[in-house]
N, C-alpha and C positions, 0 to 999 in steps of 0.2 A: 530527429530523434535525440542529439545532442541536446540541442533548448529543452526541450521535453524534460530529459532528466534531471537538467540543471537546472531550473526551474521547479522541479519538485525538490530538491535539496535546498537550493536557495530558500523555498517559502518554506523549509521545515527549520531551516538558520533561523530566520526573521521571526518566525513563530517562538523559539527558543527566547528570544529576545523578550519578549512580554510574559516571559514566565514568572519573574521575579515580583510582577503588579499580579496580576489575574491568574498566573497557574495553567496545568496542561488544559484543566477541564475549562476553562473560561475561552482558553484560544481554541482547542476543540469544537467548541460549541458553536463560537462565531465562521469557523470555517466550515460545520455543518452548515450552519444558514448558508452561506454563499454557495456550496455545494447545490443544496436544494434549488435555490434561487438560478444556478445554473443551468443546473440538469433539468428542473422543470420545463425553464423554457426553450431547451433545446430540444426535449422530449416531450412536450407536449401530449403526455397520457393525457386519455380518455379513460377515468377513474372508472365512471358507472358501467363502462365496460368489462373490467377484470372480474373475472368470478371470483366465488368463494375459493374452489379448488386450485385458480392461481393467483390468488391472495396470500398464501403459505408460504411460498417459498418465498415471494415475497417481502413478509414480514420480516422473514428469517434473514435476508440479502441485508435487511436496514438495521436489524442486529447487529448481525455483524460489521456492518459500519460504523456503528458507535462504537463498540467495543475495539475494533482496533484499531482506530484512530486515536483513539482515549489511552490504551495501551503502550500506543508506538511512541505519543507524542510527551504521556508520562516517561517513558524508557529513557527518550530523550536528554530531559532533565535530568534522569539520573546517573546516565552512565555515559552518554556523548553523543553525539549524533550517528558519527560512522559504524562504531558496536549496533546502536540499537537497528539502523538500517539492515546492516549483514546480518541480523539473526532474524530479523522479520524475513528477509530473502528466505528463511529455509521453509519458507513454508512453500510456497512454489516449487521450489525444490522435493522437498517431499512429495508433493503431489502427480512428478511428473516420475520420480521413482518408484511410486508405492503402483502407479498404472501401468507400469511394465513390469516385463519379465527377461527384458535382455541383459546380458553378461556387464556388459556397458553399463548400464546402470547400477548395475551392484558393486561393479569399480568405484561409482562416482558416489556410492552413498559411502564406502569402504575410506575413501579418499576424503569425502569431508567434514566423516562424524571426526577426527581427532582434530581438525580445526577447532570446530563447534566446542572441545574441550578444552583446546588451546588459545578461546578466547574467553569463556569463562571461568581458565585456572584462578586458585585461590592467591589473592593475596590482600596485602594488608589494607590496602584499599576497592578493595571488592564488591560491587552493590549487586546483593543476588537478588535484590526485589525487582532492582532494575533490569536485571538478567531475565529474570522469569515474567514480566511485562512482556520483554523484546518477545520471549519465545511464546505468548501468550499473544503475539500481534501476528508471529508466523502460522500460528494455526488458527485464527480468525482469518489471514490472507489464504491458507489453505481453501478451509470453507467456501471463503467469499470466491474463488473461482469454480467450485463445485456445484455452491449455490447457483452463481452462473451462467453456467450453461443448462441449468433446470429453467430458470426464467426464460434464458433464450430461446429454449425450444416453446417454451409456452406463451411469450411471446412477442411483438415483432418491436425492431425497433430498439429506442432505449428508452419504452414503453416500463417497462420493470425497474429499471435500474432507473429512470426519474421518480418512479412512485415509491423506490426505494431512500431514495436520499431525501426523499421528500417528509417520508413514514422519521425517517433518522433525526432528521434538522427540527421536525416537530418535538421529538421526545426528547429533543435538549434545550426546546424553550424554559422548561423551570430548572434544571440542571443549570442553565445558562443564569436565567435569573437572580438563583441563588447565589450562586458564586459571586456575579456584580454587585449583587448587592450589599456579600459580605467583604468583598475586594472589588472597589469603585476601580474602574477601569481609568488610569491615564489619559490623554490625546493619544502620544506614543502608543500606548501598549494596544489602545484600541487599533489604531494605523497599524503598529505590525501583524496583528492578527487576522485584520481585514488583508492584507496585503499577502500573510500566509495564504489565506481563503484560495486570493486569485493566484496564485503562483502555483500553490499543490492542485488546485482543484478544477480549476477553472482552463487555465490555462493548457494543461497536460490532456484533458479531455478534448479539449476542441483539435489541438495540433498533433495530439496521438487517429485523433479522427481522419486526417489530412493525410498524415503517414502512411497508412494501413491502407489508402487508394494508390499507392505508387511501390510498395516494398512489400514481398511475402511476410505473413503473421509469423513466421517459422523465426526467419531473419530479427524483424522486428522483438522476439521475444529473448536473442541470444541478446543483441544491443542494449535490451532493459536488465541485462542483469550484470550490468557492469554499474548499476547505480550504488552500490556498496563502496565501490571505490567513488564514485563520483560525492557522496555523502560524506566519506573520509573527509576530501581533497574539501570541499564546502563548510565542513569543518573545523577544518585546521586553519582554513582564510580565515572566515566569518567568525566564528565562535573560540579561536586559536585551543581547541582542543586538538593535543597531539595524544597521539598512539604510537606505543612501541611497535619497535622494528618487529616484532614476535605477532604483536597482532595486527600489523602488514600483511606479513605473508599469509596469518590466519586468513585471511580477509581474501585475497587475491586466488586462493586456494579454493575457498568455496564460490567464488567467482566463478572460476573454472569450472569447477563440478558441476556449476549451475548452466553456464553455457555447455560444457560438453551434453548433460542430459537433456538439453532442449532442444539440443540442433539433432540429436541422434534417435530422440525420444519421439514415438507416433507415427512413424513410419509406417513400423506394421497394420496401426489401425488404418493407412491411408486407401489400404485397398480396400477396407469395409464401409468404409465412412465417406460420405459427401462433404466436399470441404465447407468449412463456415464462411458466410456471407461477412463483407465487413459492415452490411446496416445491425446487426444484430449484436456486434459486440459491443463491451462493458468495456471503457479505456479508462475511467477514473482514477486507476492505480498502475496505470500502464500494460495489465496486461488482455489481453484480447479474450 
């Protein structure tokens, strides 16, 4: 789980790297191909079998893939690695507050909405575009778990989520092309981007797949949400982006928040609900 997450910060360093030649959307795009190219062939859909009616949500999953990937990895650029990570995390977060109704949670949203302000207070260096990206990647992260588990009920496998990233990685062939073309890509910048591809995408799906046969998804989901800090930390090495002491603790606070609602969150549905298989889930982003 450690590699996992280091490995998705690392490829989102490395990706940072070819920003300066090709831009978020040029690395986005080539880590959509690899994505596709991965998940294809480990999911191995059978296309002419989805119907029309789970073709929808479908769509809707590879949407959202573009979009917040494009989002996260613009944020990136603008504001640091570690910020832009912690505030995409609030989208999970939200998700897992807005489905309950216990006391507990309403501590944890109480608790991490003044972070969330405390790490986008004003000041003179301030990028609120960059801001509202990060928060514009936590509610595509939202979705994309919502989306989800609509596909997984519909159906088996990661029958969806290949056709999904498949649906994505296509709709940024001319996205992709145009940008190379009007920013010829490097050796370097192509290599880091390539290299993003396999670290965030590649990598994290297969060895999140591995995990999730040996360690409750419960567990496995408190563990992913320490990647804010792990982003930080990848950060400050790789791309020597420091952050103040103030948006440390921001940072480690809504950690918290996030693990306390996830270890303590779902419970109650556990007596109505059958637990999820691990061939069905979506690990692309870590979460189940």
């Amino acid at each position: 789980m450690l590699g996992s997450g280091l490995s998705t910060q690392v490829g989102a360093s490395v990706a940072a790297l070819a920003f300066p030649v090709i831009g978020p959307a040029g690395v986005v795009a080539i880590r959509q191909w690899v994505a596709a190219i991965v998940l294809l062939a480990v999911g191995r859909p059978r296309l002419r079998s989805i119907t029309a009616r789970q073709w929808r949500p479908v769509v809707g999953l590879a949407m959202v893939f573009a979009v917040m990937n494009l989002s996260l990895y613009t944020a990136i650029d603008r504001v640091g690695l570690g910020l832009a990570v912690t505030l995409e995390f609030l989208g999970p977060l939200a998700v897992a507050l807005l489905g309950s109704r216990r006391l507990l949670d309403l501590v944890c949203a109480l608790v991490a909405a003044p972070a969330v302000v405390l790490l986008a207070r004003p000041q003179a260096t301030t990028d609120y575009l960059g801001i509202g990206l990060g928060l514009l990647a936590a509610m595509c992260w939202a979705f994309y778990i919502l989306l989800n588990r609509k596909v997984g009920r519909e159906l088996p496998g990661a029958t969806g989520s290949a056709a999904a990233a498949g649906l994505s990685g296509l709709a940024y062939v001319p996205v992709g092309v145009v940008v190379l073309l009007h920013h010829p890509a490097t050796l370097a910048a192509a290599s880091y981007a390539l290299v993003a591809g396999v670290l965030s995408s590649a990598i994290p799906f297969l060895v999140d797949l591995l995990t999730l046969r040996r360690v409750p998804a419960q567990f496995f989901g408190v563990f992913m949400s320490v990647n804010p800090v792990l982003a930080a930390m990848v950060g400050l090495v790789v791309l020597h982006q420091r952050l103040a002491i103030l948006d440390w603790a921001a940072i480690l606070v809504i950690v918290g928040a996030n693990a306390v609602a996830i270890s303590f969150g779902g419970r109650d549905d556990a007596a109505h609900h059958n637990p999820v298989p691990v061939e069905p889930c979506d690990l692309v982003h870590g979460v189940p």
